[in-house]
C-alpha positions as CSV (number, residue, x, y, z in Angstrom):
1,X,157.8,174.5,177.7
2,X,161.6,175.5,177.6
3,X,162.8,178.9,177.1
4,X,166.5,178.6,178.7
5,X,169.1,175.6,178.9
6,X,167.8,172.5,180.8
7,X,168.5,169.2,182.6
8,X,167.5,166.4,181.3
9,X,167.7,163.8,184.6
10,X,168.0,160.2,184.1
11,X,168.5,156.8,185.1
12,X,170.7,153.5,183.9
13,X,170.4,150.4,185.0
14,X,171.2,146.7,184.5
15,X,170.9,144.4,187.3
16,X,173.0,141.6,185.8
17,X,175.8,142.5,183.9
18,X,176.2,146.0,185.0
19,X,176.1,149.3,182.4
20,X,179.6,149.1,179.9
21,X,178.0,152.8,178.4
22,X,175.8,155.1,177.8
23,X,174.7,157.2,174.5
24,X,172.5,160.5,173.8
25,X,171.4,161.5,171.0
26,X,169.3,164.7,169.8
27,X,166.8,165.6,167.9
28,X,165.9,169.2,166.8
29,X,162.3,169.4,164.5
30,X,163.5,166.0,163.1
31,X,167.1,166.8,162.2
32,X,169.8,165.0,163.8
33,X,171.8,167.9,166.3
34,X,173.7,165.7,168.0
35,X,174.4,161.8,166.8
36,X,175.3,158.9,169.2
37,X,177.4,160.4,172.0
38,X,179.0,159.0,174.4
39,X,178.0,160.3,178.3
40,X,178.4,158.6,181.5
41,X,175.7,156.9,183.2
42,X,173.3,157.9,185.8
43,X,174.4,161.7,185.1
44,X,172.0,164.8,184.3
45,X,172.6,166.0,180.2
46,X,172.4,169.8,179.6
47,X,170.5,170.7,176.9
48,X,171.9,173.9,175.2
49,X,169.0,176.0,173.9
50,X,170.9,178.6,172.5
51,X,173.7,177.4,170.3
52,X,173.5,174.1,169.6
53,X,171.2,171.0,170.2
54,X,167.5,172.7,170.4
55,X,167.1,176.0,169.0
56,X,163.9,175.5,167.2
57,X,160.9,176.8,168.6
58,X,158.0,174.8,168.6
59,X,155.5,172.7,170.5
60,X,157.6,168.7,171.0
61,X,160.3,169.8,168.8
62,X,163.3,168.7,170.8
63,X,163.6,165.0,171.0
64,X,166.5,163.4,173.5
65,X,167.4,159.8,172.8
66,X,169.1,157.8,175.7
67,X,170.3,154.9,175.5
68,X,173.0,152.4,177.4
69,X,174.5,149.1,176.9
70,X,175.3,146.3,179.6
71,X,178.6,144.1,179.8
72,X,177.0,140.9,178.6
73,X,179.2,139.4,176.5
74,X,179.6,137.9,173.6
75,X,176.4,139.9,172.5
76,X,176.1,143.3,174.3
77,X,171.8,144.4,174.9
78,X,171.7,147.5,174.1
79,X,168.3,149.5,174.8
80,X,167.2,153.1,173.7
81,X,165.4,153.0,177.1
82,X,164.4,157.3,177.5
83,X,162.8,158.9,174.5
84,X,161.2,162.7,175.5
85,X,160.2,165.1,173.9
86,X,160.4,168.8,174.8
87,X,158.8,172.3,173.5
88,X,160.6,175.1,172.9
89,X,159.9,178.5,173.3
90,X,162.4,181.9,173.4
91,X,160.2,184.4,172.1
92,X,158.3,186.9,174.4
93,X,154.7,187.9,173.7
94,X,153.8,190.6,172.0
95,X,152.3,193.3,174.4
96,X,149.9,196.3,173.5
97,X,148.2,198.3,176.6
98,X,146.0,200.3,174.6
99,X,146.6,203.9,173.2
100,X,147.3,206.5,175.4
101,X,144.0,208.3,177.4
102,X,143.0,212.0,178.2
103,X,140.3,211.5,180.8
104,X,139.8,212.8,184.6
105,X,137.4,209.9,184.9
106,X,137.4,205.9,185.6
107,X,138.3,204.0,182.0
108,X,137.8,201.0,180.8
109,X,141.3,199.5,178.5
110,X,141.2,197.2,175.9
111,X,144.8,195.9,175.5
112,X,146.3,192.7,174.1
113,X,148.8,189.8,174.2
114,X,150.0,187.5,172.0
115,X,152.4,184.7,172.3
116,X,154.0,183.9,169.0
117,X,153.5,179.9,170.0
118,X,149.8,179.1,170.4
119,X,150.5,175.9,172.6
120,X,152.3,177.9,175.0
121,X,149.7,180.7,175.8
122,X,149.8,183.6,177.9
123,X,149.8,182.4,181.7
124,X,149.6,185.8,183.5
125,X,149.0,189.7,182.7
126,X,149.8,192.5,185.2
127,X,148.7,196.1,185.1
128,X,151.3,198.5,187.5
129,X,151.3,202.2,188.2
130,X,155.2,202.8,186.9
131,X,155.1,206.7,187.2
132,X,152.0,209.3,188.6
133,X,152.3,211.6,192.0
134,X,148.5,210.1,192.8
135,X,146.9,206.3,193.3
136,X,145.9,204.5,190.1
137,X,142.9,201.7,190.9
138,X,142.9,199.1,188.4
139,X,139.4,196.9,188.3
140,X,141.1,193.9,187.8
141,X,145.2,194.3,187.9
142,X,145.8,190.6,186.7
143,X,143.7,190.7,183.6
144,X,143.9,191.3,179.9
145,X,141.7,194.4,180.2
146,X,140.7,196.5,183.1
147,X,139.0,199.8,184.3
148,X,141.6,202.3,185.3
149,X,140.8,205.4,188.0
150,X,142.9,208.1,189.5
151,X,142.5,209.0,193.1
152,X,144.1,212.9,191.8
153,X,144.5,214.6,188.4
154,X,148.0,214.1,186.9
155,X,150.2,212.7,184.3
156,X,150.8,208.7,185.2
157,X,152.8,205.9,183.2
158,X,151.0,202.4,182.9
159,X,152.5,199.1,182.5
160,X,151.0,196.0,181.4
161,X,153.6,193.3,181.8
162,X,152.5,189.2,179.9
163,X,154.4,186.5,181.2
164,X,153.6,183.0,179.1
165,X,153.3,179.8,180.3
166,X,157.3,179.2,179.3
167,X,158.2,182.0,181.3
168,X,158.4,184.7,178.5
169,X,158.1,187.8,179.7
170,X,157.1,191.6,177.5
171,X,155.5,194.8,178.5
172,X,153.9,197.7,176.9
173,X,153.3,200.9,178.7
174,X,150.7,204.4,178.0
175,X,150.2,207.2,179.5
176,X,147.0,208.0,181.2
177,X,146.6,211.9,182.4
């Protein structure tokens, strides 16, 4: 999964003849972004996320064509020799910690996150103490859900912060007193 610009690395080759050029083309959901191009050889192509090339999100939706041709003449071989496919994916989960609590006593909070793009997923959740004079306990700080204690009576601002698996990142907060 991609959520920012990228490299895509590569490699040409021809033992013989030697490379006369190399071409990329680009793919976004199926729709030509960028045609034939002209790009020299055995260099790294930047993939622009944001503006131009692959700005659909999706699982495989950003194809990269690469191709080169050698100096054998009169007929020129010319090979797509790099097809890959990368997935997309810009949009931060959606983050809910649970309504706000009025308890002196341990909780247990249902909360949820969501990523927008199913094949990405959610890769890590983390429950923080943001505001509070005491010590919060969380049962289980890198989980969905947890139990949630205070070590003194007060007012205290919880975070629950989802990163997911492309790096996304979103966080809800309550208040627990």
């Amino acid at each position: 999964w991609q959520n920012n610009d990228f490299n895509v690395a590569r490699s040409d080759t021809d033992t013989y003849s030697g490379l006369a050029f190399c071409e990329i083309r680009i793919l976004d959901d199926t729709v030509e972004s960028l045609a034939w191009t002209p790009i020299l050889c055995n260099t790294d192509y930047l993939i622009d996320t944001t503006t131009s090339e692959c700005i659909t999100e999706g699982l495989d939706i950003c194809e990269v064509q690469i191709r080169s041709t050698d100096n054998a003449l009169p007929v020129a071989w010319v090979s797509i020799d790099n097809i890959r496919t990368f997935s997309i994916d810009m949009t931060p989960p959606l983050v809910d910690a649970g309504l706000d609590v009025l308890t002196n006593s341990m909780i247990s909070q249902n909360a949820t996150a969501t990523d927008l793009f199913p094949g990405s997923g959610i890769a890590s959740y983390s429950w923080t103490q943001e505001l509070g004079l005491g010590i919060i306990t969380f049962g289980t700080p890198n989980t969905e859900d947890t139990t949630i204690s205070a070590d003194t009576d007060g007012v205290y601002t919880l975070r629950l912060t989802a990163i997911d698996n492309a790096g996304n990142s979103a966080f809800d907060e309550i208040i627990f007193e």
